[in-house]
PDB file as gemmi writes it, atoms N, CA and C in Angstrom:
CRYST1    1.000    1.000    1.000  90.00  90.00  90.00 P 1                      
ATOM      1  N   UNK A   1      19.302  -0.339  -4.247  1.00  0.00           N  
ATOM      2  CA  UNK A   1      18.554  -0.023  -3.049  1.00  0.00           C  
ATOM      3  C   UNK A   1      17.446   0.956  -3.408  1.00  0.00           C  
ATOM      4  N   UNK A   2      16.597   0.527  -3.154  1.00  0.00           N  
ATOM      5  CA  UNK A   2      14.956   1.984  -2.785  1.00  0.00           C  
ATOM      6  C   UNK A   2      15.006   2.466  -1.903  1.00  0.00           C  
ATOM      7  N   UNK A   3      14.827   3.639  -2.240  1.00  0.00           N  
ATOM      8  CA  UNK A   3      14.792   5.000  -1.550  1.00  0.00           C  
ATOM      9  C   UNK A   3      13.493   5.259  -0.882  1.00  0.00           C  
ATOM     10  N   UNK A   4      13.299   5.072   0.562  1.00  0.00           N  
ATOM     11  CA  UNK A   4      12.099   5.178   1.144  1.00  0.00           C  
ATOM     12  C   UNK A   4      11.784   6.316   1.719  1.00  0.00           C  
ATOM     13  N   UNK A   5      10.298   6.795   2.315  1.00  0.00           N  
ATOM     14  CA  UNK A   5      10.416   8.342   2.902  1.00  0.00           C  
ATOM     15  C   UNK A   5       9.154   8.329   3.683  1.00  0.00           C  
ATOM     16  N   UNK A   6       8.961   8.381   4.857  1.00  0.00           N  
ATOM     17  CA  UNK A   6       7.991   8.343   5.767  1.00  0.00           C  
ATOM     18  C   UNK A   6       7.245   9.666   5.458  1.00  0.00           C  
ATOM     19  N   UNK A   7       5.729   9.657   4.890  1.00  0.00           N  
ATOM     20  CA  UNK A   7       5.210  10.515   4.336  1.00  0.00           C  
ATOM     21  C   UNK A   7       3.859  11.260   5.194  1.00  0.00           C  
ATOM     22  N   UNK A   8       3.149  10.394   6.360  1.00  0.00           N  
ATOM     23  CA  UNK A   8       2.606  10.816   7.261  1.00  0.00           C  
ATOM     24  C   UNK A   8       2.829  10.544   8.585  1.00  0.00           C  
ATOM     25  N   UNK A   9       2.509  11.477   9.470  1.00  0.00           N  
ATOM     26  CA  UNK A   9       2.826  10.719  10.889  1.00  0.00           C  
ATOM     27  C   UNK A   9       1.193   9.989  11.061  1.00  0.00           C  
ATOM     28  N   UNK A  10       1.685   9.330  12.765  1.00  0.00           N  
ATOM     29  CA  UNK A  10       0.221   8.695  13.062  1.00  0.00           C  
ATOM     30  C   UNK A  10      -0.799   9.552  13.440  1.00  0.00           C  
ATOM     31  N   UNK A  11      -0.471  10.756  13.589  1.00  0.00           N  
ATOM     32  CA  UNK A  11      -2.171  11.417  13.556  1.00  0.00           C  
ATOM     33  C   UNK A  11      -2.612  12.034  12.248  1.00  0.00           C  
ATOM     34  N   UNK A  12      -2.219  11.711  11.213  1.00  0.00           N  
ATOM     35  CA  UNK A  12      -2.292  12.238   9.610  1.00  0.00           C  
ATOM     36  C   UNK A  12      -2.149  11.139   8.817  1.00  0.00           C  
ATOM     37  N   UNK A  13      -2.107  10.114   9.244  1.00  0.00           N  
ATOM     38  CA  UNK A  13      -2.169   8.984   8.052  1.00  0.00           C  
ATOM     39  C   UNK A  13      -3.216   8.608   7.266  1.00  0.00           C  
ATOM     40  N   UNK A  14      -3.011   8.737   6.324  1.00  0.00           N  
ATOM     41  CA  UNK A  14      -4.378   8.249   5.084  1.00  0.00           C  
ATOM     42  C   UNK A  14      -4.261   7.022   5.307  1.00  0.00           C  
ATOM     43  N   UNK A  15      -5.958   6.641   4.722  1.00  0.00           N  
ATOM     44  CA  UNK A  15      -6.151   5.589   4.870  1.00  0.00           C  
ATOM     45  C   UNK A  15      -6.649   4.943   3.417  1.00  0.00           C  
ATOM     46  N   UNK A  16      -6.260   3.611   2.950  1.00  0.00           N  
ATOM     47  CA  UNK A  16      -6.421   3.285   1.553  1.00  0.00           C  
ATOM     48  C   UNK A  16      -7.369   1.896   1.693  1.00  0.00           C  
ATOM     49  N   UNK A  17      -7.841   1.763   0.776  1.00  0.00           N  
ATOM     50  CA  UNK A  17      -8.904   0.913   0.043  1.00  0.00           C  
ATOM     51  C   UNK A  17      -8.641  -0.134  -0.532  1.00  0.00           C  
ATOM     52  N   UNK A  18      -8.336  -1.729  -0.335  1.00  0.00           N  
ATOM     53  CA  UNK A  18      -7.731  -2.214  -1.912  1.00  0.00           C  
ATOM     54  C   UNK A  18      -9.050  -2.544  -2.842  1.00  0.00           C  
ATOM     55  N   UNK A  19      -9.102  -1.737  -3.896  1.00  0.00           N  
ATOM     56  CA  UNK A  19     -10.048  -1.992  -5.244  1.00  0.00           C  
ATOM     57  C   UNK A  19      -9.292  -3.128  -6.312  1.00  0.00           C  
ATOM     58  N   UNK A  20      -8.312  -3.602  -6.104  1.00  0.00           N  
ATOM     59  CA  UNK A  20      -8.198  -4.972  -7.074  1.00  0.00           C  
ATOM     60  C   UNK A  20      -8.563  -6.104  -6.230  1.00  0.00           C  
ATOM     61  N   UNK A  21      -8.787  -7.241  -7.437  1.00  0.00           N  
ATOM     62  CA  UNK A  21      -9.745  -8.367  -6.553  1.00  0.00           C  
ATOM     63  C   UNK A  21      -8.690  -8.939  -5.139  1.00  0.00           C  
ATOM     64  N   UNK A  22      -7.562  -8.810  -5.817  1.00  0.00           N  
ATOM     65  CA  UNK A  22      -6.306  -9.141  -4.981  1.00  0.00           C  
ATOM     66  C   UNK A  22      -5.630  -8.353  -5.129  1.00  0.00           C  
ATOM     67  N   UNK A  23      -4.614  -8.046  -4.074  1.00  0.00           N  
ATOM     68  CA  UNK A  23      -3.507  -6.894  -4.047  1.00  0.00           C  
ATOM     69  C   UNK A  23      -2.612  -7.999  -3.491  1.00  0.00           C  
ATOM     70  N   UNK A  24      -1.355  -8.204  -4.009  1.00  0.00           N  
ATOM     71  CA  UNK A  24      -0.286  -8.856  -3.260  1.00  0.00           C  
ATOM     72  C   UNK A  24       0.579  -8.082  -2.019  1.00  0.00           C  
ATOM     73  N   UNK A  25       0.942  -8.243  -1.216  1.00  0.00           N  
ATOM     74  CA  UNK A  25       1.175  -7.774  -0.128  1.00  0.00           C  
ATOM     75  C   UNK A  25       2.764  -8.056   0.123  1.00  0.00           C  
ATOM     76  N   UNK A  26       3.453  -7.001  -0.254  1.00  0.00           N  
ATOM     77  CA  UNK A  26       4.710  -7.391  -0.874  1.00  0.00           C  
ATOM     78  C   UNK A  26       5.671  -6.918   0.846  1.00  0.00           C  
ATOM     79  N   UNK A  27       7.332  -8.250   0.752  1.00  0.00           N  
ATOM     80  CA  UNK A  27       7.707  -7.884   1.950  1.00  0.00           C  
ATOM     81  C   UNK A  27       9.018  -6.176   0.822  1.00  0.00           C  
ATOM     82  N   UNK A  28       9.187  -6.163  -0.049  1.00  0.00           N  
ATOM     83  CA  UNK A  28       9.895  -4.923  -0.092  1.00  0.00           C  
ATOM     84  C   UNK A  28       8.900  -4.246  -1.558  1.00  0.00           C  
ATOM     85  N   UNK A  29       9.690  -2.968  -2.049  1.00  0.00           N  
ATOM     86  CA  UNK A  29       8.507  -2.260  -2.906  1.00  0.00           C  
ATOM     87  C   UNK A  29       8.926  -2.639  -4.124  1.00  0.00           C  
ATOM     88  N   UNK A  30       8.923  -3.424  -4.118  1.00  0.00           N  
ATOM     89  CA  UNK A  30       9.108  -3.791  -6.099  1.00  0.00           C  
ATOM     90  C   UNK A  30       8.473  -5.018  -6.418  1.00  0.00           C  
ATOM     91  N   UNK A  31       8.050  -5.746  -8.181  1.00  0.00           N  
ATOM     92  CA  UNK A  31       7.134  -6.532  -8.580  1.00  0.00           C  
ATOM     93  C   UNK A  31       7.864  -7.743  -7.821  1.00  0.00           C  
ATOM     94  N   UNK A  32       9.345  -7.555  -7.899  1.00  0.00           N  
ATOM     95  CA  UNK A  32      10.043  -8.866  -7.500  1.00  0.00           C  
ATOM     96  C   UNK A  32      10.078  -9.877  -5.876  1.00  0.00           C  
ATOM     97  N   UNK A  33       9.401  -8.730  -5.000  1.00  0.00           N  
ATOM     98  CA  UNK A  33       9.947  -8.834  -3.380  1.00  0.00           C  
ATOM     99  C   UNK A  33       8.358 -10.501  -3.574  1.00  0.00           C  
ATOM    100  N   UNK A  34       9.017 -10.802  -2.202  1.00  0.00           N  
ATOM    101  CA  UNK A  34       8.263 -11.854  -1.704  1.00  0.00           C  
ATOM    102  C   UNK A  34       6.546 -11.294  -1.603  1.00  0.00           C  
ATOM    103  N   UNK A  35       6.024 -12.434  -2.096  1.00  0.00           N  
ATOM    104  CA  UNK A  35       4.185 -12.134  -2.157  1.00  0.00           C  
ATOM    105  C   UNK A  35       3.981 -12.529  -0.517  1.00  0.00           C  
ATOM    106  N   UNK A  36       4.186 -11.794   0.509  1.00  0.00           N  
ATOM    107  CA  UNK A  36       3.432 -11.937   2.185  1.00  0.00           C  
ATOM    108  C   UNK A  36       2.666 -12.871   2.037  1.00  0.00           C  
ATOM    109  N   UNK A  37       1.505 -12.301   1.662  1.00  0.00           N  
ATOM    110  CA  UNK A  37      -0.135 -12.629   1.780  1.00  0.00           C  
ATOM    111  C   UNK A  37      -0.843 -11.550   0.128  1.00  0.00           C  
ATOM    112  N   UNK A  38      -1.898 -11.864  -0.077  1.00  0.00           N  
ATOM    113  CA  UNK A  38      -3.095 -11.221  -1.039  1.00  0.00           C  
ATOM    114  C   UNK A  38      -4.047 -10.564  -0.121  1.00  0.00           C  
ATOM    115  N   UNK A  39      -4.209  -9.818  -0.685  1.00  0.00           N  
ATOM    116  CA  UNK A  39      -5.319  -8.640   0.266  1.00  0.00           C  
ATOM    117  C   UNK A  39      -6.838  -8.458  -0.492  1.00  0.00           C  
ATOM    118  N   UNK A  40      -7.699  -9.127   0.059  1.00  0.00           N  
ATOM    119  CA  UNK A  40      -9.188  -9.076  -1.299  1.00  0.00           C  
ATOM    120  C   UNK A  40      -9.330  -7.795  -0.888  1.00  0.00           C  
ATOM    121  N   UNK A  41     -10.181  -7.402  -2.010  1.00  0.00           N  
ATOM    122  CA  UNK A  41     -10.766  -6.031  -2.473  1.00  0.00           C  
ATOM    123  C   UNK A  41     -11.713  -5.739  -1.155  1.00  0.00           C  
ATOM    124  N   UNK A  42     -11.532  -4.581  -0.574  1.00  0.00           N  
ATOM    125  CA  UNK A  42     -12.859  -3.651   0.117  1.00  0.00           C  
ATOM    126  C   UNK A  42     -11.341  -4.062   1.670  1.00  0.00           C  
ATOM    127  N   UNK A  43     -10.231  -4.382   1.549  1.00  0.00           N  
ATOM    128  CA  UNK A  43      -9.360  -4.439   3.238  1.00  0.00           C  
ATOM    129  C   UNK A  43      -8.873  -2.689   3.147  1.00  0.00           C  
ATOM    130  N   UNK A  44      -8.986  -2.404   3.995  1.00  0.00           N  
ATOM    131  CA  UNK A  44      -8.587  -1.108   4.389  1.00  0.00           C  
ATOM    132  C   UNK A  44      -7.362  -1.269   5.158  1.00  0.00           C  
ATOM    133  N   UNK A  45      -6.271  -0.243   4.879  1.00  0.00           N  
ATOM    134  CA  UNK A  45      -4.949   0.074   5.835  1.00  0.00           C  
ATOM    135  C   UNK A  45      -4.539   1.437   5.873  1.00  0.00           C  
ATOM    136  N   UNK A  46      -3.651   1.456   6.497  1.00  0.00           N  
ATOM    137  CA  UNK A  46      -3.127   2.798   7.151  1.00  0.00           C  
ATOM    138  C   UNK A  46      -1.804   2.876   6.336  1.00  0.00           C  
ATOM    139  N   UNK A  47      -1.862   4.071   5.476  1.00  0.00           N  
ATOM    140  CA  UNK A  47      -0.338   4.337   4.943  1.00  0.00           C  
ATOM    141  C   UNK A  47       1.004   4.566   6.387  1.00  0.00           C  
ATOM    142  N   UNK A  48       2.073   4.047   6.086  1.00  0.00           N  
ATOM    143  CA  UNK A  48       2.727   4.165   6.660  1.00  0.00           C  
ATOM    144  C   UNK A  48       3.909   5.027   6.282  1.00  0.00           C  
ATOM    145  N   UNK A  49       4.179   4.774   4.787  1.00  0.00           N  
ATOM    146  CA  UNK A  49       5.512   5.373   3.856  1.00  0.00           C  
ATOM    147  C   UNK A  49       5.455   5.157   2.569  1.00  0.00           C  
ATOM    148  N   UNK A  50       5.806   5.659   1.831  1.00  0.00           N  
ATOM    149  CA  UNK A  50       5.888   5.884   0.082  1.00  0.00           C  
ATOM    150  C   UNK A  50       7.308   5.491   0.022  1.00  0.00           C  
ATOM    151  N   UNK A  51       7.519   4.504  -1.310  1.00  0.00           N  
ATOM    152  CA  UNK A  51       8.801   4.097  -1.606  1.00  0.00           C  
ATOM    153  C   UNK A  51       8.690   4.332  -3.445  1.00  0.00           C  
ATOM    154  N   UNK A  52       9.373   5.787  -4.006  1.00  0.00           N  
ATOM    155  CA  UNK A  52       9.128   6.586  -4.879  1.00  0.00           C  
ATOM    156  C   UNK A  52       7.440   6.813  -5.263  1.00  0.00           C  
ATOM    157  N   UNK A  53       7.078   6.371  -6.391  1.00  0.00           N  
ATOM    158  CA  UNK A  53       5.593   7.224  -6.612  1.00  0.00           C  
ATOM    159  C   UNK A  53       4.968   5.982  -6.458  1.00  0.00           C  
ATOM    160  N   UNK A  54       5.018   4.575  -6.490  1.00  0.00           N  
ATOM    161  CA  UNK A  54       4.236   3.472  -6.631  1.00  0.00           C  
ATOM    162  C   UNK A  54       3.955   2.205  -5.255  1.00  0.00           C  
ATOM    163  N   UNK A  55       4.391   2.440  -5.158  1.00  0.00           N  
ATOM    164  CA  UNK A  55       4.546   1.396  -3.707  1.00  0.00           C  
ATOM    165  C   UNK A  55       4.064   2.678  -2.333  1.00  0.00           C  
ATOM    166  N   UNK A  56       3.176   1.545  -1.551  1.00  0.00           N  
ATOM    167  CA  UNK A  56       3.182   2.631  -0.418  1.00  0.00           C  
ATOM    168  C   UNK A  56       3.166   1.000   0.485  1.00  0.00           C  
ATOM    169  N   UNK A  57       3.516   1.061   1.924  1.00  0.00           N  
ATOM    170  CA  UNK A  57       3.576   0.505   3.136  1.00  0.00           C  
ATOM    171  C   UNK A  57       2.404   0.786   3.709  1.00  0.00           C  
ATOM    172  N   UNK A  58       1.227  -0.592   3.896  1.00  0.00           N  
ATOM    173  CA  UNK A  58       0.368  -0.318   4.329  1.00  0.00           C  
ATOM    174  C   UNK A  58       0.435  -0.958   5.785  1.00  0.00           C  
ATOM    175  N   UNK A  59      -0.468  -0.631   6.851  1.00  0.00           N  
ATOM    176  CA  UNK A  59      -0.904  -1.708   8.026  1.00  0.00           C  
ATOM    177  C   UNK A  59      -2.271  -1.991   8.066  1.00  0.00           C  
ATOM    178  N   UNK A  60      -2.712  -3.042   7.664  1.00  0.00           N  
ATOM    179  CA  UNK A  60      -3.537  -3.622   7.583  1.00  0.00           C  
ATOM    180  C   UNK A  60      -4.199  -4.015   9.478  1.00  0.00           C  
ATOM    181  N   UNK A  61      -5.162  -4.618   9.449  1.00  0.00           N  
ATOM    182  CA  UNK A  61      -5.966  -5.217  10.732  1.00  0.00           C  
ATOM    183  C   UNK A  61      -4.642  -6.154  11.540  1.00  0.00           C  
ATOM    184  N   UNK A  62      -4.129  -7.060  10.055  1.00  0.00           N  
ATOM    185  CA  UNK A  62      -3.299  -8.396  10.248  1.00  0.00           C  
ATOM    186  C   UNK A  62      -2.182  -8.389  10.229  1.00  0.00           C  
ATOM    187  N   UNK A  63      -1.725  -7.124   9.431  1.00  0.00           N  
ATOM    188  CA  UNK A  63      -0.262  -6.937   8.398  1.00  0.00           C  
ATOM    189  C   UNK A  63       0.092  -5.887   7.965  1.00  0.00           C  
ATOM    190  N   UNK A  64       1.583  -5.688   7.868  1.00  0.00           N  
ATOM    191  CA  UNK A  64       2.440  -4.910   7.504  1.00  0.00           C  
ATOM    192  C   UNK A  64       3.203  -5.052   6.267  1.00  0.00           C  
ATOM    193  N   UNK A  65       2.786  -4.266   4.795  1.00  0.00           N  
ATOM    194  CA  UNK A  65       3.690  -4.774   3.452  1.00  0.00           C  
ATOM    195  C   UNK A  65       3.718  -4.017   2.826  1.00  0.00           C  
ATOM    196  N   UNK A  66       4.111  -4.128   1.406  1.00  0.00           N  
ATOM    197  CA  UNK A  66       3.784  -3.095   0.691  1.00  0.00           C  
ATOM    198  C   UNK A  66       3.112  -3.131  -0.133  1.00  0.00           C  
ATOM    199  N   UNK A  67       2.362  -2.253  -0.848  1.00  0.00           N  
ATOM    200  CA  UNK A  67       1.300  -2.913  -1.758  1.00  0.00           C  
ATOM    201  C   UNK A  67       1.689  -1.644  -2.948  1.00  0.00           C  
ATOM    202  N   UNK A  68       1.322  -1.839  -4.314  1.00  0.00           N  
ATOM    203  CA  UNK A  68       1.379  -1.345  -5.467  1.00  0.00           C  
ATOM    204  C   UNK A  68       0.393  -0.058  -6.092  1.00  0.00           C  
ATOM    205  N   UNK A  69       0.147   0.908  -5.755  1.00  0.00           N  
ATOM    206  CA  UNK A  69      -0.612   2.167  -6.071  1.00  0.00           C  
ATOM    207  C   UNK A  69      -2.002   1.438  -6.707  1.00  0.00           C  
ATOM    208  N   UNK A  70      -1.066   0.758  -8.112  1.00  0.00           N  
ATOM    209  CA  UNK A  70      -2.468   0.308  -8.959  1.00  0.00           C  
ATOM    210  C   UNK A  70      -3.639  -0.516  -8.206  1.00  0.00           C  
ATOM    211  N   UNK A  71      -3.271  -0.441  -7.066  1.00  0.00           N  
ATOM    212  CA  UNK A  71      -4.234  -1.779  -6.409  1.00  0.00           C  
ATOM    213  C   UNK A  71      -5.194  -1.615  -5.351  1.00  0.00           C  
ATOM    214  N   UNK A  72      -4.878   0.055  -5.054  1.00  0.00           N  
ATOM    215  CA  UNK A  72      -5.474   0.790  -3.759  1.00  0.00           C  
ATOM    216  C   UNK A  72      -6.214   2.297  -4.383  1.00  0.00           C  
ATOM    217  N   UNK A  73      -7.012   2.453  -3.480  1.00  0.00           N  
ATOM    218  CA  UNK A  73      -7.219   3.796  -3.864  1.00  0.00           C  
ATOM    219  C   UNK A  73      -7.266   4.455  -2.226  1.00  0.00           C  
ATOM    220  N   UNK A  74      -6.907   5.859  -2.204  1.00  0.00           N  
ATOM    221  CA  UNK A  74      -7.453   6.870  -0.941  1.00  0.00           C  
ATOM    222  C   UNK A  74      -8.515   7.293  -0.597  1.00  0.00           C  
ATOM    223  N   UNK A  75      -8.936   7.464   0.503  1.00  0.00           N  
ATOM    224  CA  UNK A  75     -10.000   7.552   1.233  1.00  0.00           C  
ATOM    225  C   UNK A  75     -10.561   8.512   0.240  1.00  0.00           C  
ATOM    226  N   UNK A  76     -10.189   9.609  -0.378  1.00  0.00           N  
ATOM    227  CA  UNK A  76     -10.366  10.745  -0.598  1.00  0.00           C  
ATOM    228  C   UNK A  76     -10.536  10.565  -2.177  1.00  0.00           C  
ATOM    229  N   UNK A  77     -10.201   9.150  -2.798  1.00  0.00           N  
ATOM    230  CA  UNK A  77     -10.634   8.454  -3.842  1.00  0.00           C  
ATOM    231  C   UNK A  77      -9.677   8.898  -4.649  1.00  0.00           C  
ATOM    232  N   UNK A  78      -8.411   9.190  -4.873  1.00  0.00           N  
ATOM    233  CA  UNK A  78      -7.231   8.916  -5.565  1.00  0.00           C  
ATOM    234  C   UNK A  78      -7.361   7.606  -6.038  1.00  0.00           C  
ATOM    235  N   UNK A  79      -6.552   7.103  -7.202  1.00  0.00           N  
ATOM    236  CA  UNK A  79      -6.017   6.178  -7.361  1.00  0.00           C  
ATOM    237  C   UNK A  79      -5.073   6.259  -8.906  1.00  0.00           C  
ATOM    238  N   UNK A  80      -3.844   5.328  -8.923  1.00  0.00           N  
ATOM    239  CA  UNK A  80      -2.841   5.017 -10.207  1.00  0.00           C  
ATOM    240  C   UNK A  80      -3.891   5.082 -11.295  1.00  0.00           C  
ATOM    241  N   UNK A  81      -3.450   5.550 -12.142  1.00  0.00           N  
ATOM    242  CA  UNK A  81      -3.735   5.777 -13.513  1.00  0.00           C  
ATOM    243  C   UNK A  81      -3.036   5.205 -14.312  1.00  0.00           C  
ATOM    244  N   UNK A  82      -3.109   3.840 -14.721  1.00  0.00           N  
ATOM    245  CA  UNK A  82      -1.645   3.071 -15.060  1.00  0.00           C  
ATOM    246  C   UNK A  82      -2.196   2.890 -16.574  1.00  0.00           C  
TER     247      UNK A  82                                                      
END                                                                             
């Protein structure tokens, strides 16, 4: 089991970027969970929760998943260093 942790509320939620051409849009936080949907580069979402340091839960316009650090960056221009 992954250990999940609700990391902002809704008036503090960052907001992320996807900078890979595709981001898979995963239904749990690991390489293995079901591919949702692909997210092209420049979709913006709303963090919802961090599931350890790599996976965060985004909400998208369309959708709710999880997507992979390496694949997003923060408003504030963070991003994985992989």
């Amino acid at each position: 089991m992954v250990a999940v942790s609700p990391i902002f509320s809704q008036d503090n939620a960052e907001t992320v970027t996807v900078t890979a051409v595709q981001a898979n849009l995963r239904g749990t936080p690991d390489n293995t969970g079901l591919v949702m949907t692909k997210l092209a580069r420049g979709v913006t979402g709303r963090v919802i929760m961090a599931s350890g340091e790599s996976w965060y839960l985004i909400q998208t316009e369309k959708y709710v998943g999880w997507v992979h650090l390496s694949t997003i960056k923060f408003d504030d221009g963070t991003s994985a260093v992989i």
